[in-house]
C-alpha positions as CSV (number, residue, x, y, z in Angstrom):
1,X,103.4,66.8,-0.7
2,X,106.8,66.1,-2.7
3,X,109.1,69.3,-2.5
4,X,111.0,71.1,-5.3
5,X,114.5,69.9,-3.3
6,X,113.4,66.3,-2.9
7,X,112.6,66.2,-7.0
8,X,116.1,68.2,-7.5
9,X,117.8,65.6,-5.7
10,X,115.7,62.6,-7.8
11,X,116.5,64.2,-10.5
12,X,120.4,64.4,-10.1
13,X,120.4,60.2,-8.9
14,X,118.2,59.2,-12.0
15,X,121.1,61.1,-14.3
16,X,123.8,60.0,-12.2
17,X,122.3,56.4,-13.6
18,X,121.6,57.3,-17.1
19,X,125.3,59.0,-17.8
20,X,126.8,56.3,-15.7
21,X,125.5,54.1,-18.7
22,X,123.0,51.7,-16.4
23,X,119.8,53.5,-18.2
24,X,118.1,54.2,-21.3
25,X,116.3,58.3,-21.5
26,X,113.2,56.3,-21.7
27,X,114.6,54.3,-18.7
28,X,115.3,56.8,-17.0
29,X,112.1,58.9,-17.1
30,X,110.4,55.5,-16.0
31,X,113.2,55.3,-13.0
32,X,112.5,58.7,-12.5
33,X,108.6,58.2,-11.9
34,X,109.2,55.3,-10.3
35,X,111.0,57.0,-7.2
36,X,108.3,59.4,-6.9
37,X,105.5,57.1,-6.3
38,X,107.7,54.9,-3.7
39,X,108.1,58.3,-1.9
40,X,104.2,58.1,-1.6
41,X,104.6,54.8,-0.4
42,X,106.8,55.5,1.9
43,X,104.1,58.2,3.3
44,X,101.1,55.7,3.5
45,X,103.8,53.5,4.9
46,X,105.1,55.0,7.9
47,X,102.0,56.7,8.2
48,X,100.4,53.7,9.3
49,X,102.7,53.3,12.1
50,X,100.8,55.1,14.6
51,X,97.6,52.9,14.3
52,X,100.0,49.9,14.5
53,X,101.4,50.9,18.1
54,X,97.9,51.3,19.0
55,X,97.3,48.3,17.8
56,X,100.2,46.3,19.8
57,X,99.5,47.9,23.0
58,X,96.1,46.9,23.1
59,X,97.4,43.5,22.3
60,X,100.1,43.7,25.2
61,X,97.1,45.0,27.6
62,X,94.6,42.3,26.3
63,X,97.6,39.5,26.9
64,X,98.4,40.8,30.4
65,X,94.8,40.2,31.6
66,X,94.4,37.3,30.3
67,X,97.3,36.0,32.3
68,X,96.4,33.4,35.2
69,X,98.1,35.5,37.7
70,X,98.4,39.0,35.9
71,X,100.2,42.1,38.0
72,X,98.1,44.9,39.4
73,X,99.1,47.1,36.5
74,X,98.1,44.1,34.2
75,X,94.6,44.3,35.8
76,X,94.0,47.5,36.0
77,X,95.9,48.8,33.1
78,X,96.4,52.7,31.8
79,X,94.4,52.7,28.7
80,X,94.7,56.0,27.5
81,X,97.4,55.7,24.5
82,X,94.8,52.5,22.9
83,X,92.0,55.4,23.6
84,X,93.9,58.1,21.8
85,X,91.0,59.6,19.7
86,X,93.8,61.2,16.9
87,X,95.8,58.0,16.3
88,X,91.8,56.4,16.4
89,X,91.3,58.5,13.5
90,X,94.5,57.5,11.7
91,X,93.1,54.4,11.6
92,X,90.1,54.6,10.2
93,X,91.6,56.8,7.2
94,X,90.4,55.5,4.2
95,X,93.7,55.6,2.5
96,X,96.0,54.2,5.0
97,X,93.2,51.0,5.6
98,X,93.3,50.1,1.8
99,X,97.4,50.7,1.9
100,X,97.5,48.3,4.7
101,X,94.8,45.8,3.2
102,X,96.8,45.6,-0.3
103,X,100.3,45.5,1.5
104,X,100.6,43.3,3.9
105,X,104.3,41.5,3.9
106,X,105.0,44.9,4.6
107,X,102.9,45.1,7.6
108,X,103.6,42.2,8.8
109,X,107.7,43.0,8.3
110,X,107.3,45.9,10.6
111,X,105.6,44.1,13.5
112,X,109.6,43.7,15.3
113,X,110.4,47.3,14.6
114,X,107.1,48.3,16.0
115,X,107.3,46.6,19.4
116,X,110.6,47.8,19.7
117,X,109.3,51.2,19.2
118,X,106.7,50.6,21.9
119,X,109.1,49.6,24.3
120,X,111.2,52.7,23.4
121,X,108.6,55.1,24.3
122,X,107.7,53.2,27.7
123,X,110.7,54.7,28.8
124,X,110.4,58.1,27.3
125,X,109.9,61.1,29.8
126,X,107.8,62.6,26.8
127,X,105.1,59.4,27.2
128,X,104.8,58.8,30.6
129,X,104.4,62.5,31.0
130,X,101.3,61.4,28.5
131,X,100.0,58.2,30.0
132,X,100.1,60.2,33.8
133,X,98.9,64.0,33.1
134,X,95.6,63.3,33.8
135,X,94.4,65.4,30.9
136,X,91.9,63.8,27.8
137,X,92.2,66.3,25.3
138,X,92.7,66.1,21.4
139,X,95.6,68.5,21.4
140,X,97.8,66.6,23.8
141,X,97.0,63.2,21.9
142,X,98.5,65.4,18.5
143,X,101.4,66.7,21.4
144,X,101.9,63.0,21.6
145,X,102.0,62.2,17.9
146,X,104.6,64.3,17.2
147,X,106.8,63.7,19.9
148,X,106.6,60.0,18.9
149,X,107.2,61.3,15.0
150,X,110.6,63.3,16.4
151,X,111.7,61.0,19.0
152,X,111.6,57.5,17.6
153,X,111.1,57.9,13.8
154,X,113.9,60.1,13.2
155,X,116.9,58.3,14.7
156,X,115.6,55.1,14.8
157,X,118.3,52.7,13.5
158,X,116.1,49.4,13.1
159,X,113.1,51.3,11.5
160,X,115.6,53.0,8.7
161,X,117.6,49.4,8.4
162,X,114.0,48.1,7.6
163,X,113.5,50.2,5.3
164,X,116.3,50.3,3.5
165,X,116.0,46.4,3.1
166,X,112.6,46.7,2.1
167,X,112.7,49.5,-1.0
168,X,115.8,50.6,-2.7
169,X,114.1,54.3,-3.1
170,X,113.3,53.9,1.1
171,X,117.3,55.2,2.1
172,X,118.1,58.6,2.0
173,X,113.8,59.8,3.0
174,X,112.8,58.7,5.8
175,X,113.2,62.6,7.5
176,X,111.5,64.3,4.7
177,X,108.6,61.4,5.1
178,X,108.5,62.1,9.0
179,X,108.1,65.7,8.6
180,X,105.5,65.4,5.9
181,X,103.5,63.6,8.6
182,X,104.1,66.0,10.9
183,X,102.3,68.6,8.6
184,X,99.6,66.1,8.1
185,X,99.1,65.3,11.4
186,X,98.6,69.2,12.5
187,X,96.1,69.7,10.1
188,X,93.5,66.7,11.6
189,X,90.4,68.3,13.5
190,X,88.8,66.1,16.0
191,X,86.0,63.9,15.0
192,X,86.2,65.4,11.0
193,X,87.7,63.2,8.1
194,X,90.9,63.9,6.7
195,X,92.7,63.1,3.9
196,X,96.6,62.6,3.3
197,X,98.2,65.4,1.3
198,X,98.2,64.8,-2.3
199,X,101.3,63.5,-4.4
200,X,102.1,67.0,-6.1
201,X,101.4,70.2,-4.3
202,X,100.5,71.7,-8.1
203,X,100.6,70.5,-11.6
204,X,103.5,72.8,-12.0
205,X,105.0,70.5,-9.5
206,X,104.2,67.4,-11.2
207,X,106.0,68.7,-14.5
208,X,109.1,70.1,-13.0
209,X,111.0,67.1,-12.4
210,X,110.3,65.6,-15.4
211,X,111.3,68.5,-17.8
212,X,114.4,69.2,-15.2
213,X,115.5,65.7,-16.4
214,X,114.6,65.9,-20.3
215,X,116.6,68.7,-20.2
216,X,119.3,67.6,-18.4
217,X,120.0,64.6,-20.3
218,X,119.7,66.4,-23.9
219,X,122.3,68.9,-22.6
220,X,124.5,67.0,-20.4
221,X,127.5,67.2,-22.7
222,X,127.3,70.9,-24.1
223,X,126.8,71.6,-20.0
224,X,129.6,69.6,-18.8
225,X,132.2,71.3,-21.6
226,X,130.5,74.6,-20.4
227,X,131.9,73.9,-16.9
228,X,134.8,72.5,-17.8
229,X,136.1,75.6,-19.9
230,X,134.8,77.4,-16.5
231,X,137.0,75.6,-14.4
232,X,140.9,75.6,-16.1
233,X,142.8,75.2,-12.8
234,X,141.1,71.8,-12.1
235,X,141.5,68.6,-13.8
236,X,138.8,67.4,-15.1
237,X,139.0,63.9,-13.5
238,X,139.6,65.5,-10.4
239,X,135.6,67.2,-10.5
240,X,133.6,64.7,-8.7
241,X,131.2,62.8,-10.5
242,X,128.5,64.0,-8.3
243,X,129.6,67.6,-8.4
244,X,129.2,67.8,-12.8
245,X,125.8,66.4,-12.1
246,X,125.0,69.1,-9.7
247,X,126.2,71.7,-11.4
248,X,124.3,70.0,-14.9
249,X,121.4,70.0,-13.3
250,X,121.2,73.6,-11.9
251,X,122.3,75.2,-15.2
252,X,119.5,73.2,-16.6
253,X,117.5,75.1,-14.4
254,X,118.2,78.0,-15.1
255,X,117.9,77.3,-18.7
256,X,114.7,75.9,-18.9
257,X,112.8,77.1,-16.1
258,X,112.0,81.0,-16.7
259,X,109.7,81.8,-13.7
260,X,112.4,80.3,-11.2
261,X,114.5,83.0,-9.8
262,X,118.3,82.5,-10.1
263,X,118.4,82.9,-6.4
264,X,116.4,80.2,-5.5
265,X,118.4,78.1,-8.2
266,X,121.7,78.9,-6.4
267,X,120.4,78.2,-2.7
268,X,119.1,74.7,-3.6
269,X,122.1,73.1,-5.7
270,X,124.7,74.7,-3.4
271,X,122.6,73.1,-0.4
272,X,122.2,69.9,-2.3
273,X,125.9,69.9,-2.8
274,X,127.1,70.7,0.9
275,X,124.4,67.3,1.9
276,X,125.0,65.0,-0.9
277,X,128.8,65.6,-2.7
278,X,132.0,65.9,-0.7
279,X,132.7,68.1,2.7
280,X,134.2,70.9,0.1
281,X,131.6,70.5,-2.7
282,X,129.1,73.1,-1.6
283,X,132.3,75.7,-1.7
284,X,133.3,74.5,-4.9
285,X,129.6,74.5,-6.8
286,X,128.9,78.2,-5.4
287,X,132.2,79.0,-7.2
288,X,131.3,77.6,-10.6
289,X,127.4,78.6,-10.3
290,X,129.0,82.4,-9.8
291,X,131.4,82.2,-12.9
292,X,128.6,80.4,-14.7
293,X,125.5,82.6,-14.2
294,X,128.0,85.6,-15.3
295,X,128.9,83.6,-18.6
296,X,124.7,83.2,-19.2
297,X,124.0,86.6,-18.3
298,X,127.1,88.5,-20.7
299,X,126.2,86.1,-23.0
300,X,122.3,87.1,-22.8
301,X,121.6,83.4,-22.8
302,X,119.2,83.7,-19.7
303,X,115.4,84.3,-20.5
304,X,113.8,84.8,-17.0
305,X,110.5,86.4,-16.8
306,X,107.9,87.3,-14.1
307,X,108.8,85.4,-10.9
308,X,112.6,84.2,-12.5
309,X,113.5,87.9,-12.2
310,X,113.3,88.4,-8.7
């Protein structure tokens, strides 16, 4: 499930901690695991959001009828998002019920943000297009899933405010979360049981960030003077913190990793740079990667093999 970026960019905020001075190596590798596992959390979390608008909208059905007066729409009421057979299946996932059983302050915490959610989509073209097509059919309920997923997940300000007061590791995921469901979600055949994407994609996975960091952390200083004879024309207080750590990180890389290619190396720091560093960093860490990987490869100090030579 977790991608090679997102443990880059874990990787890179558990070292900006440990050089910072706030962490131990052992503290760190702990911090580092830590963050991984509340990205699964996050998962099962807002996974279970789907079952939970069900949920309310029966509720808001069942209390409209049971009003003394209740409005012809409350009496005869459009039941086909509480009859949605995919989000039905959601909720009787295995996984997701036991999440919700052992968790629920956090349930419970979300009940604002999800009827404020419901009464976004009321208004949606995308729903009522739903709740008035006149069709019954497993693919338009997964239509309807993901349109939800896009359309009030994403850019959602009280859901990510929730979150972010919830679970320190909850800030900066959210969209990587979302579209992680989104690729769950499409895989879910009608009427079969599914399960929810596994932690680590591969064991090769599950070693990566770990060894990234070890590595990083036993080299930061030979790295960082590495870089800093590379760059003469800036000073070295004026390299931004985040920047060194970046560029750390991908010459770690590309020192310990042989099967990675250098391309792939480049691409992902320089990305991770434009996202996470200044407006100029990206321009600036393509620069010193460049000068960099020429130092490695004059210096034979590169040892890529198979896949890494692409």
């Amino acid at each position: 499930m977790i991608s090679r970026r997102l443990l880059r960019i874990k990787v890179i905020k558990v070292l900006y901690g440990h050089i910072s001075g706030e962490s131990t190596e052992s503290a760190a590798r702990k911090e580092l695991a830590l963050s991984i596992d509340k990205t699964y959390e996050q998962y099962k979390y807002l996974f279970c959001f789907l079952p939970m608008l069900q949920e309310y909208a029966q509720n808001k059905i069942d209390k409209g009828m049971q009003k003394h007066l209740p409005s012809d729409d409350e009496k005869n009421p459009n039941t086909k998002f509480i009859n949605s057979k995919l989000i039905g299946q959601i909720a009787q996932n295995e996984t997701l019920l036991q999440f919700m059983s052992k968790n629920s302050r956090l349930i419970a915490e979300a009940k604002d943000v999800v009827s404020k959610m419901y009464a976004n989509m009321l208004e949606k073209d995308y729903f009522l297009e739903y709740m008035n097509s006149g069709e019954n059919s497993f693919d338009e309920d997964r239509s309807l899933v993901s349109s939800i997923l896009y359309e009030e997940f994403e850019d959602f300000d009280d859901l990510h405010t929730m979150l972010e007061e919830q679970n320190i590791y909850w800030t900066d995921e959210p969209e990587f979360v979302v579209s992680i469901i989104l690729k769950t979600v499409k895989s879910i055949r009608e009427n079969c049981p599914f399960e929810l994407l596994p932690l680590y994609r591969n064991s090769d996975d599950s070693e990566f960030a770990l060894r990234l960091l070890n590595h990083s952390m036993a080299n930061y200083s030979r790295y960082r003077e590495l870089i800093d004879s590379h760059t003469p024309r800036w000073d070295v207080e004026r390299i931004a913190f985040v920047d060194a750590l970046i560029l750390v990180t991908s010459m770690s890389e590309m020192m310990e990793f042989p099967l990675i290619p250098i391309k792939v190396t480049l691409d992902e720091y320089i990305d991770i740079a434009h996202f996470y560093s200044t407006p100029s960093s990206n321009v600036f860490v393509n620069g010193v990667l460049d000068k960099m990987l020429k130092y490695l490869e004059t210096n034979n100090l590169l040892n890529k093999q198979g896949k890494g030579l692409q």
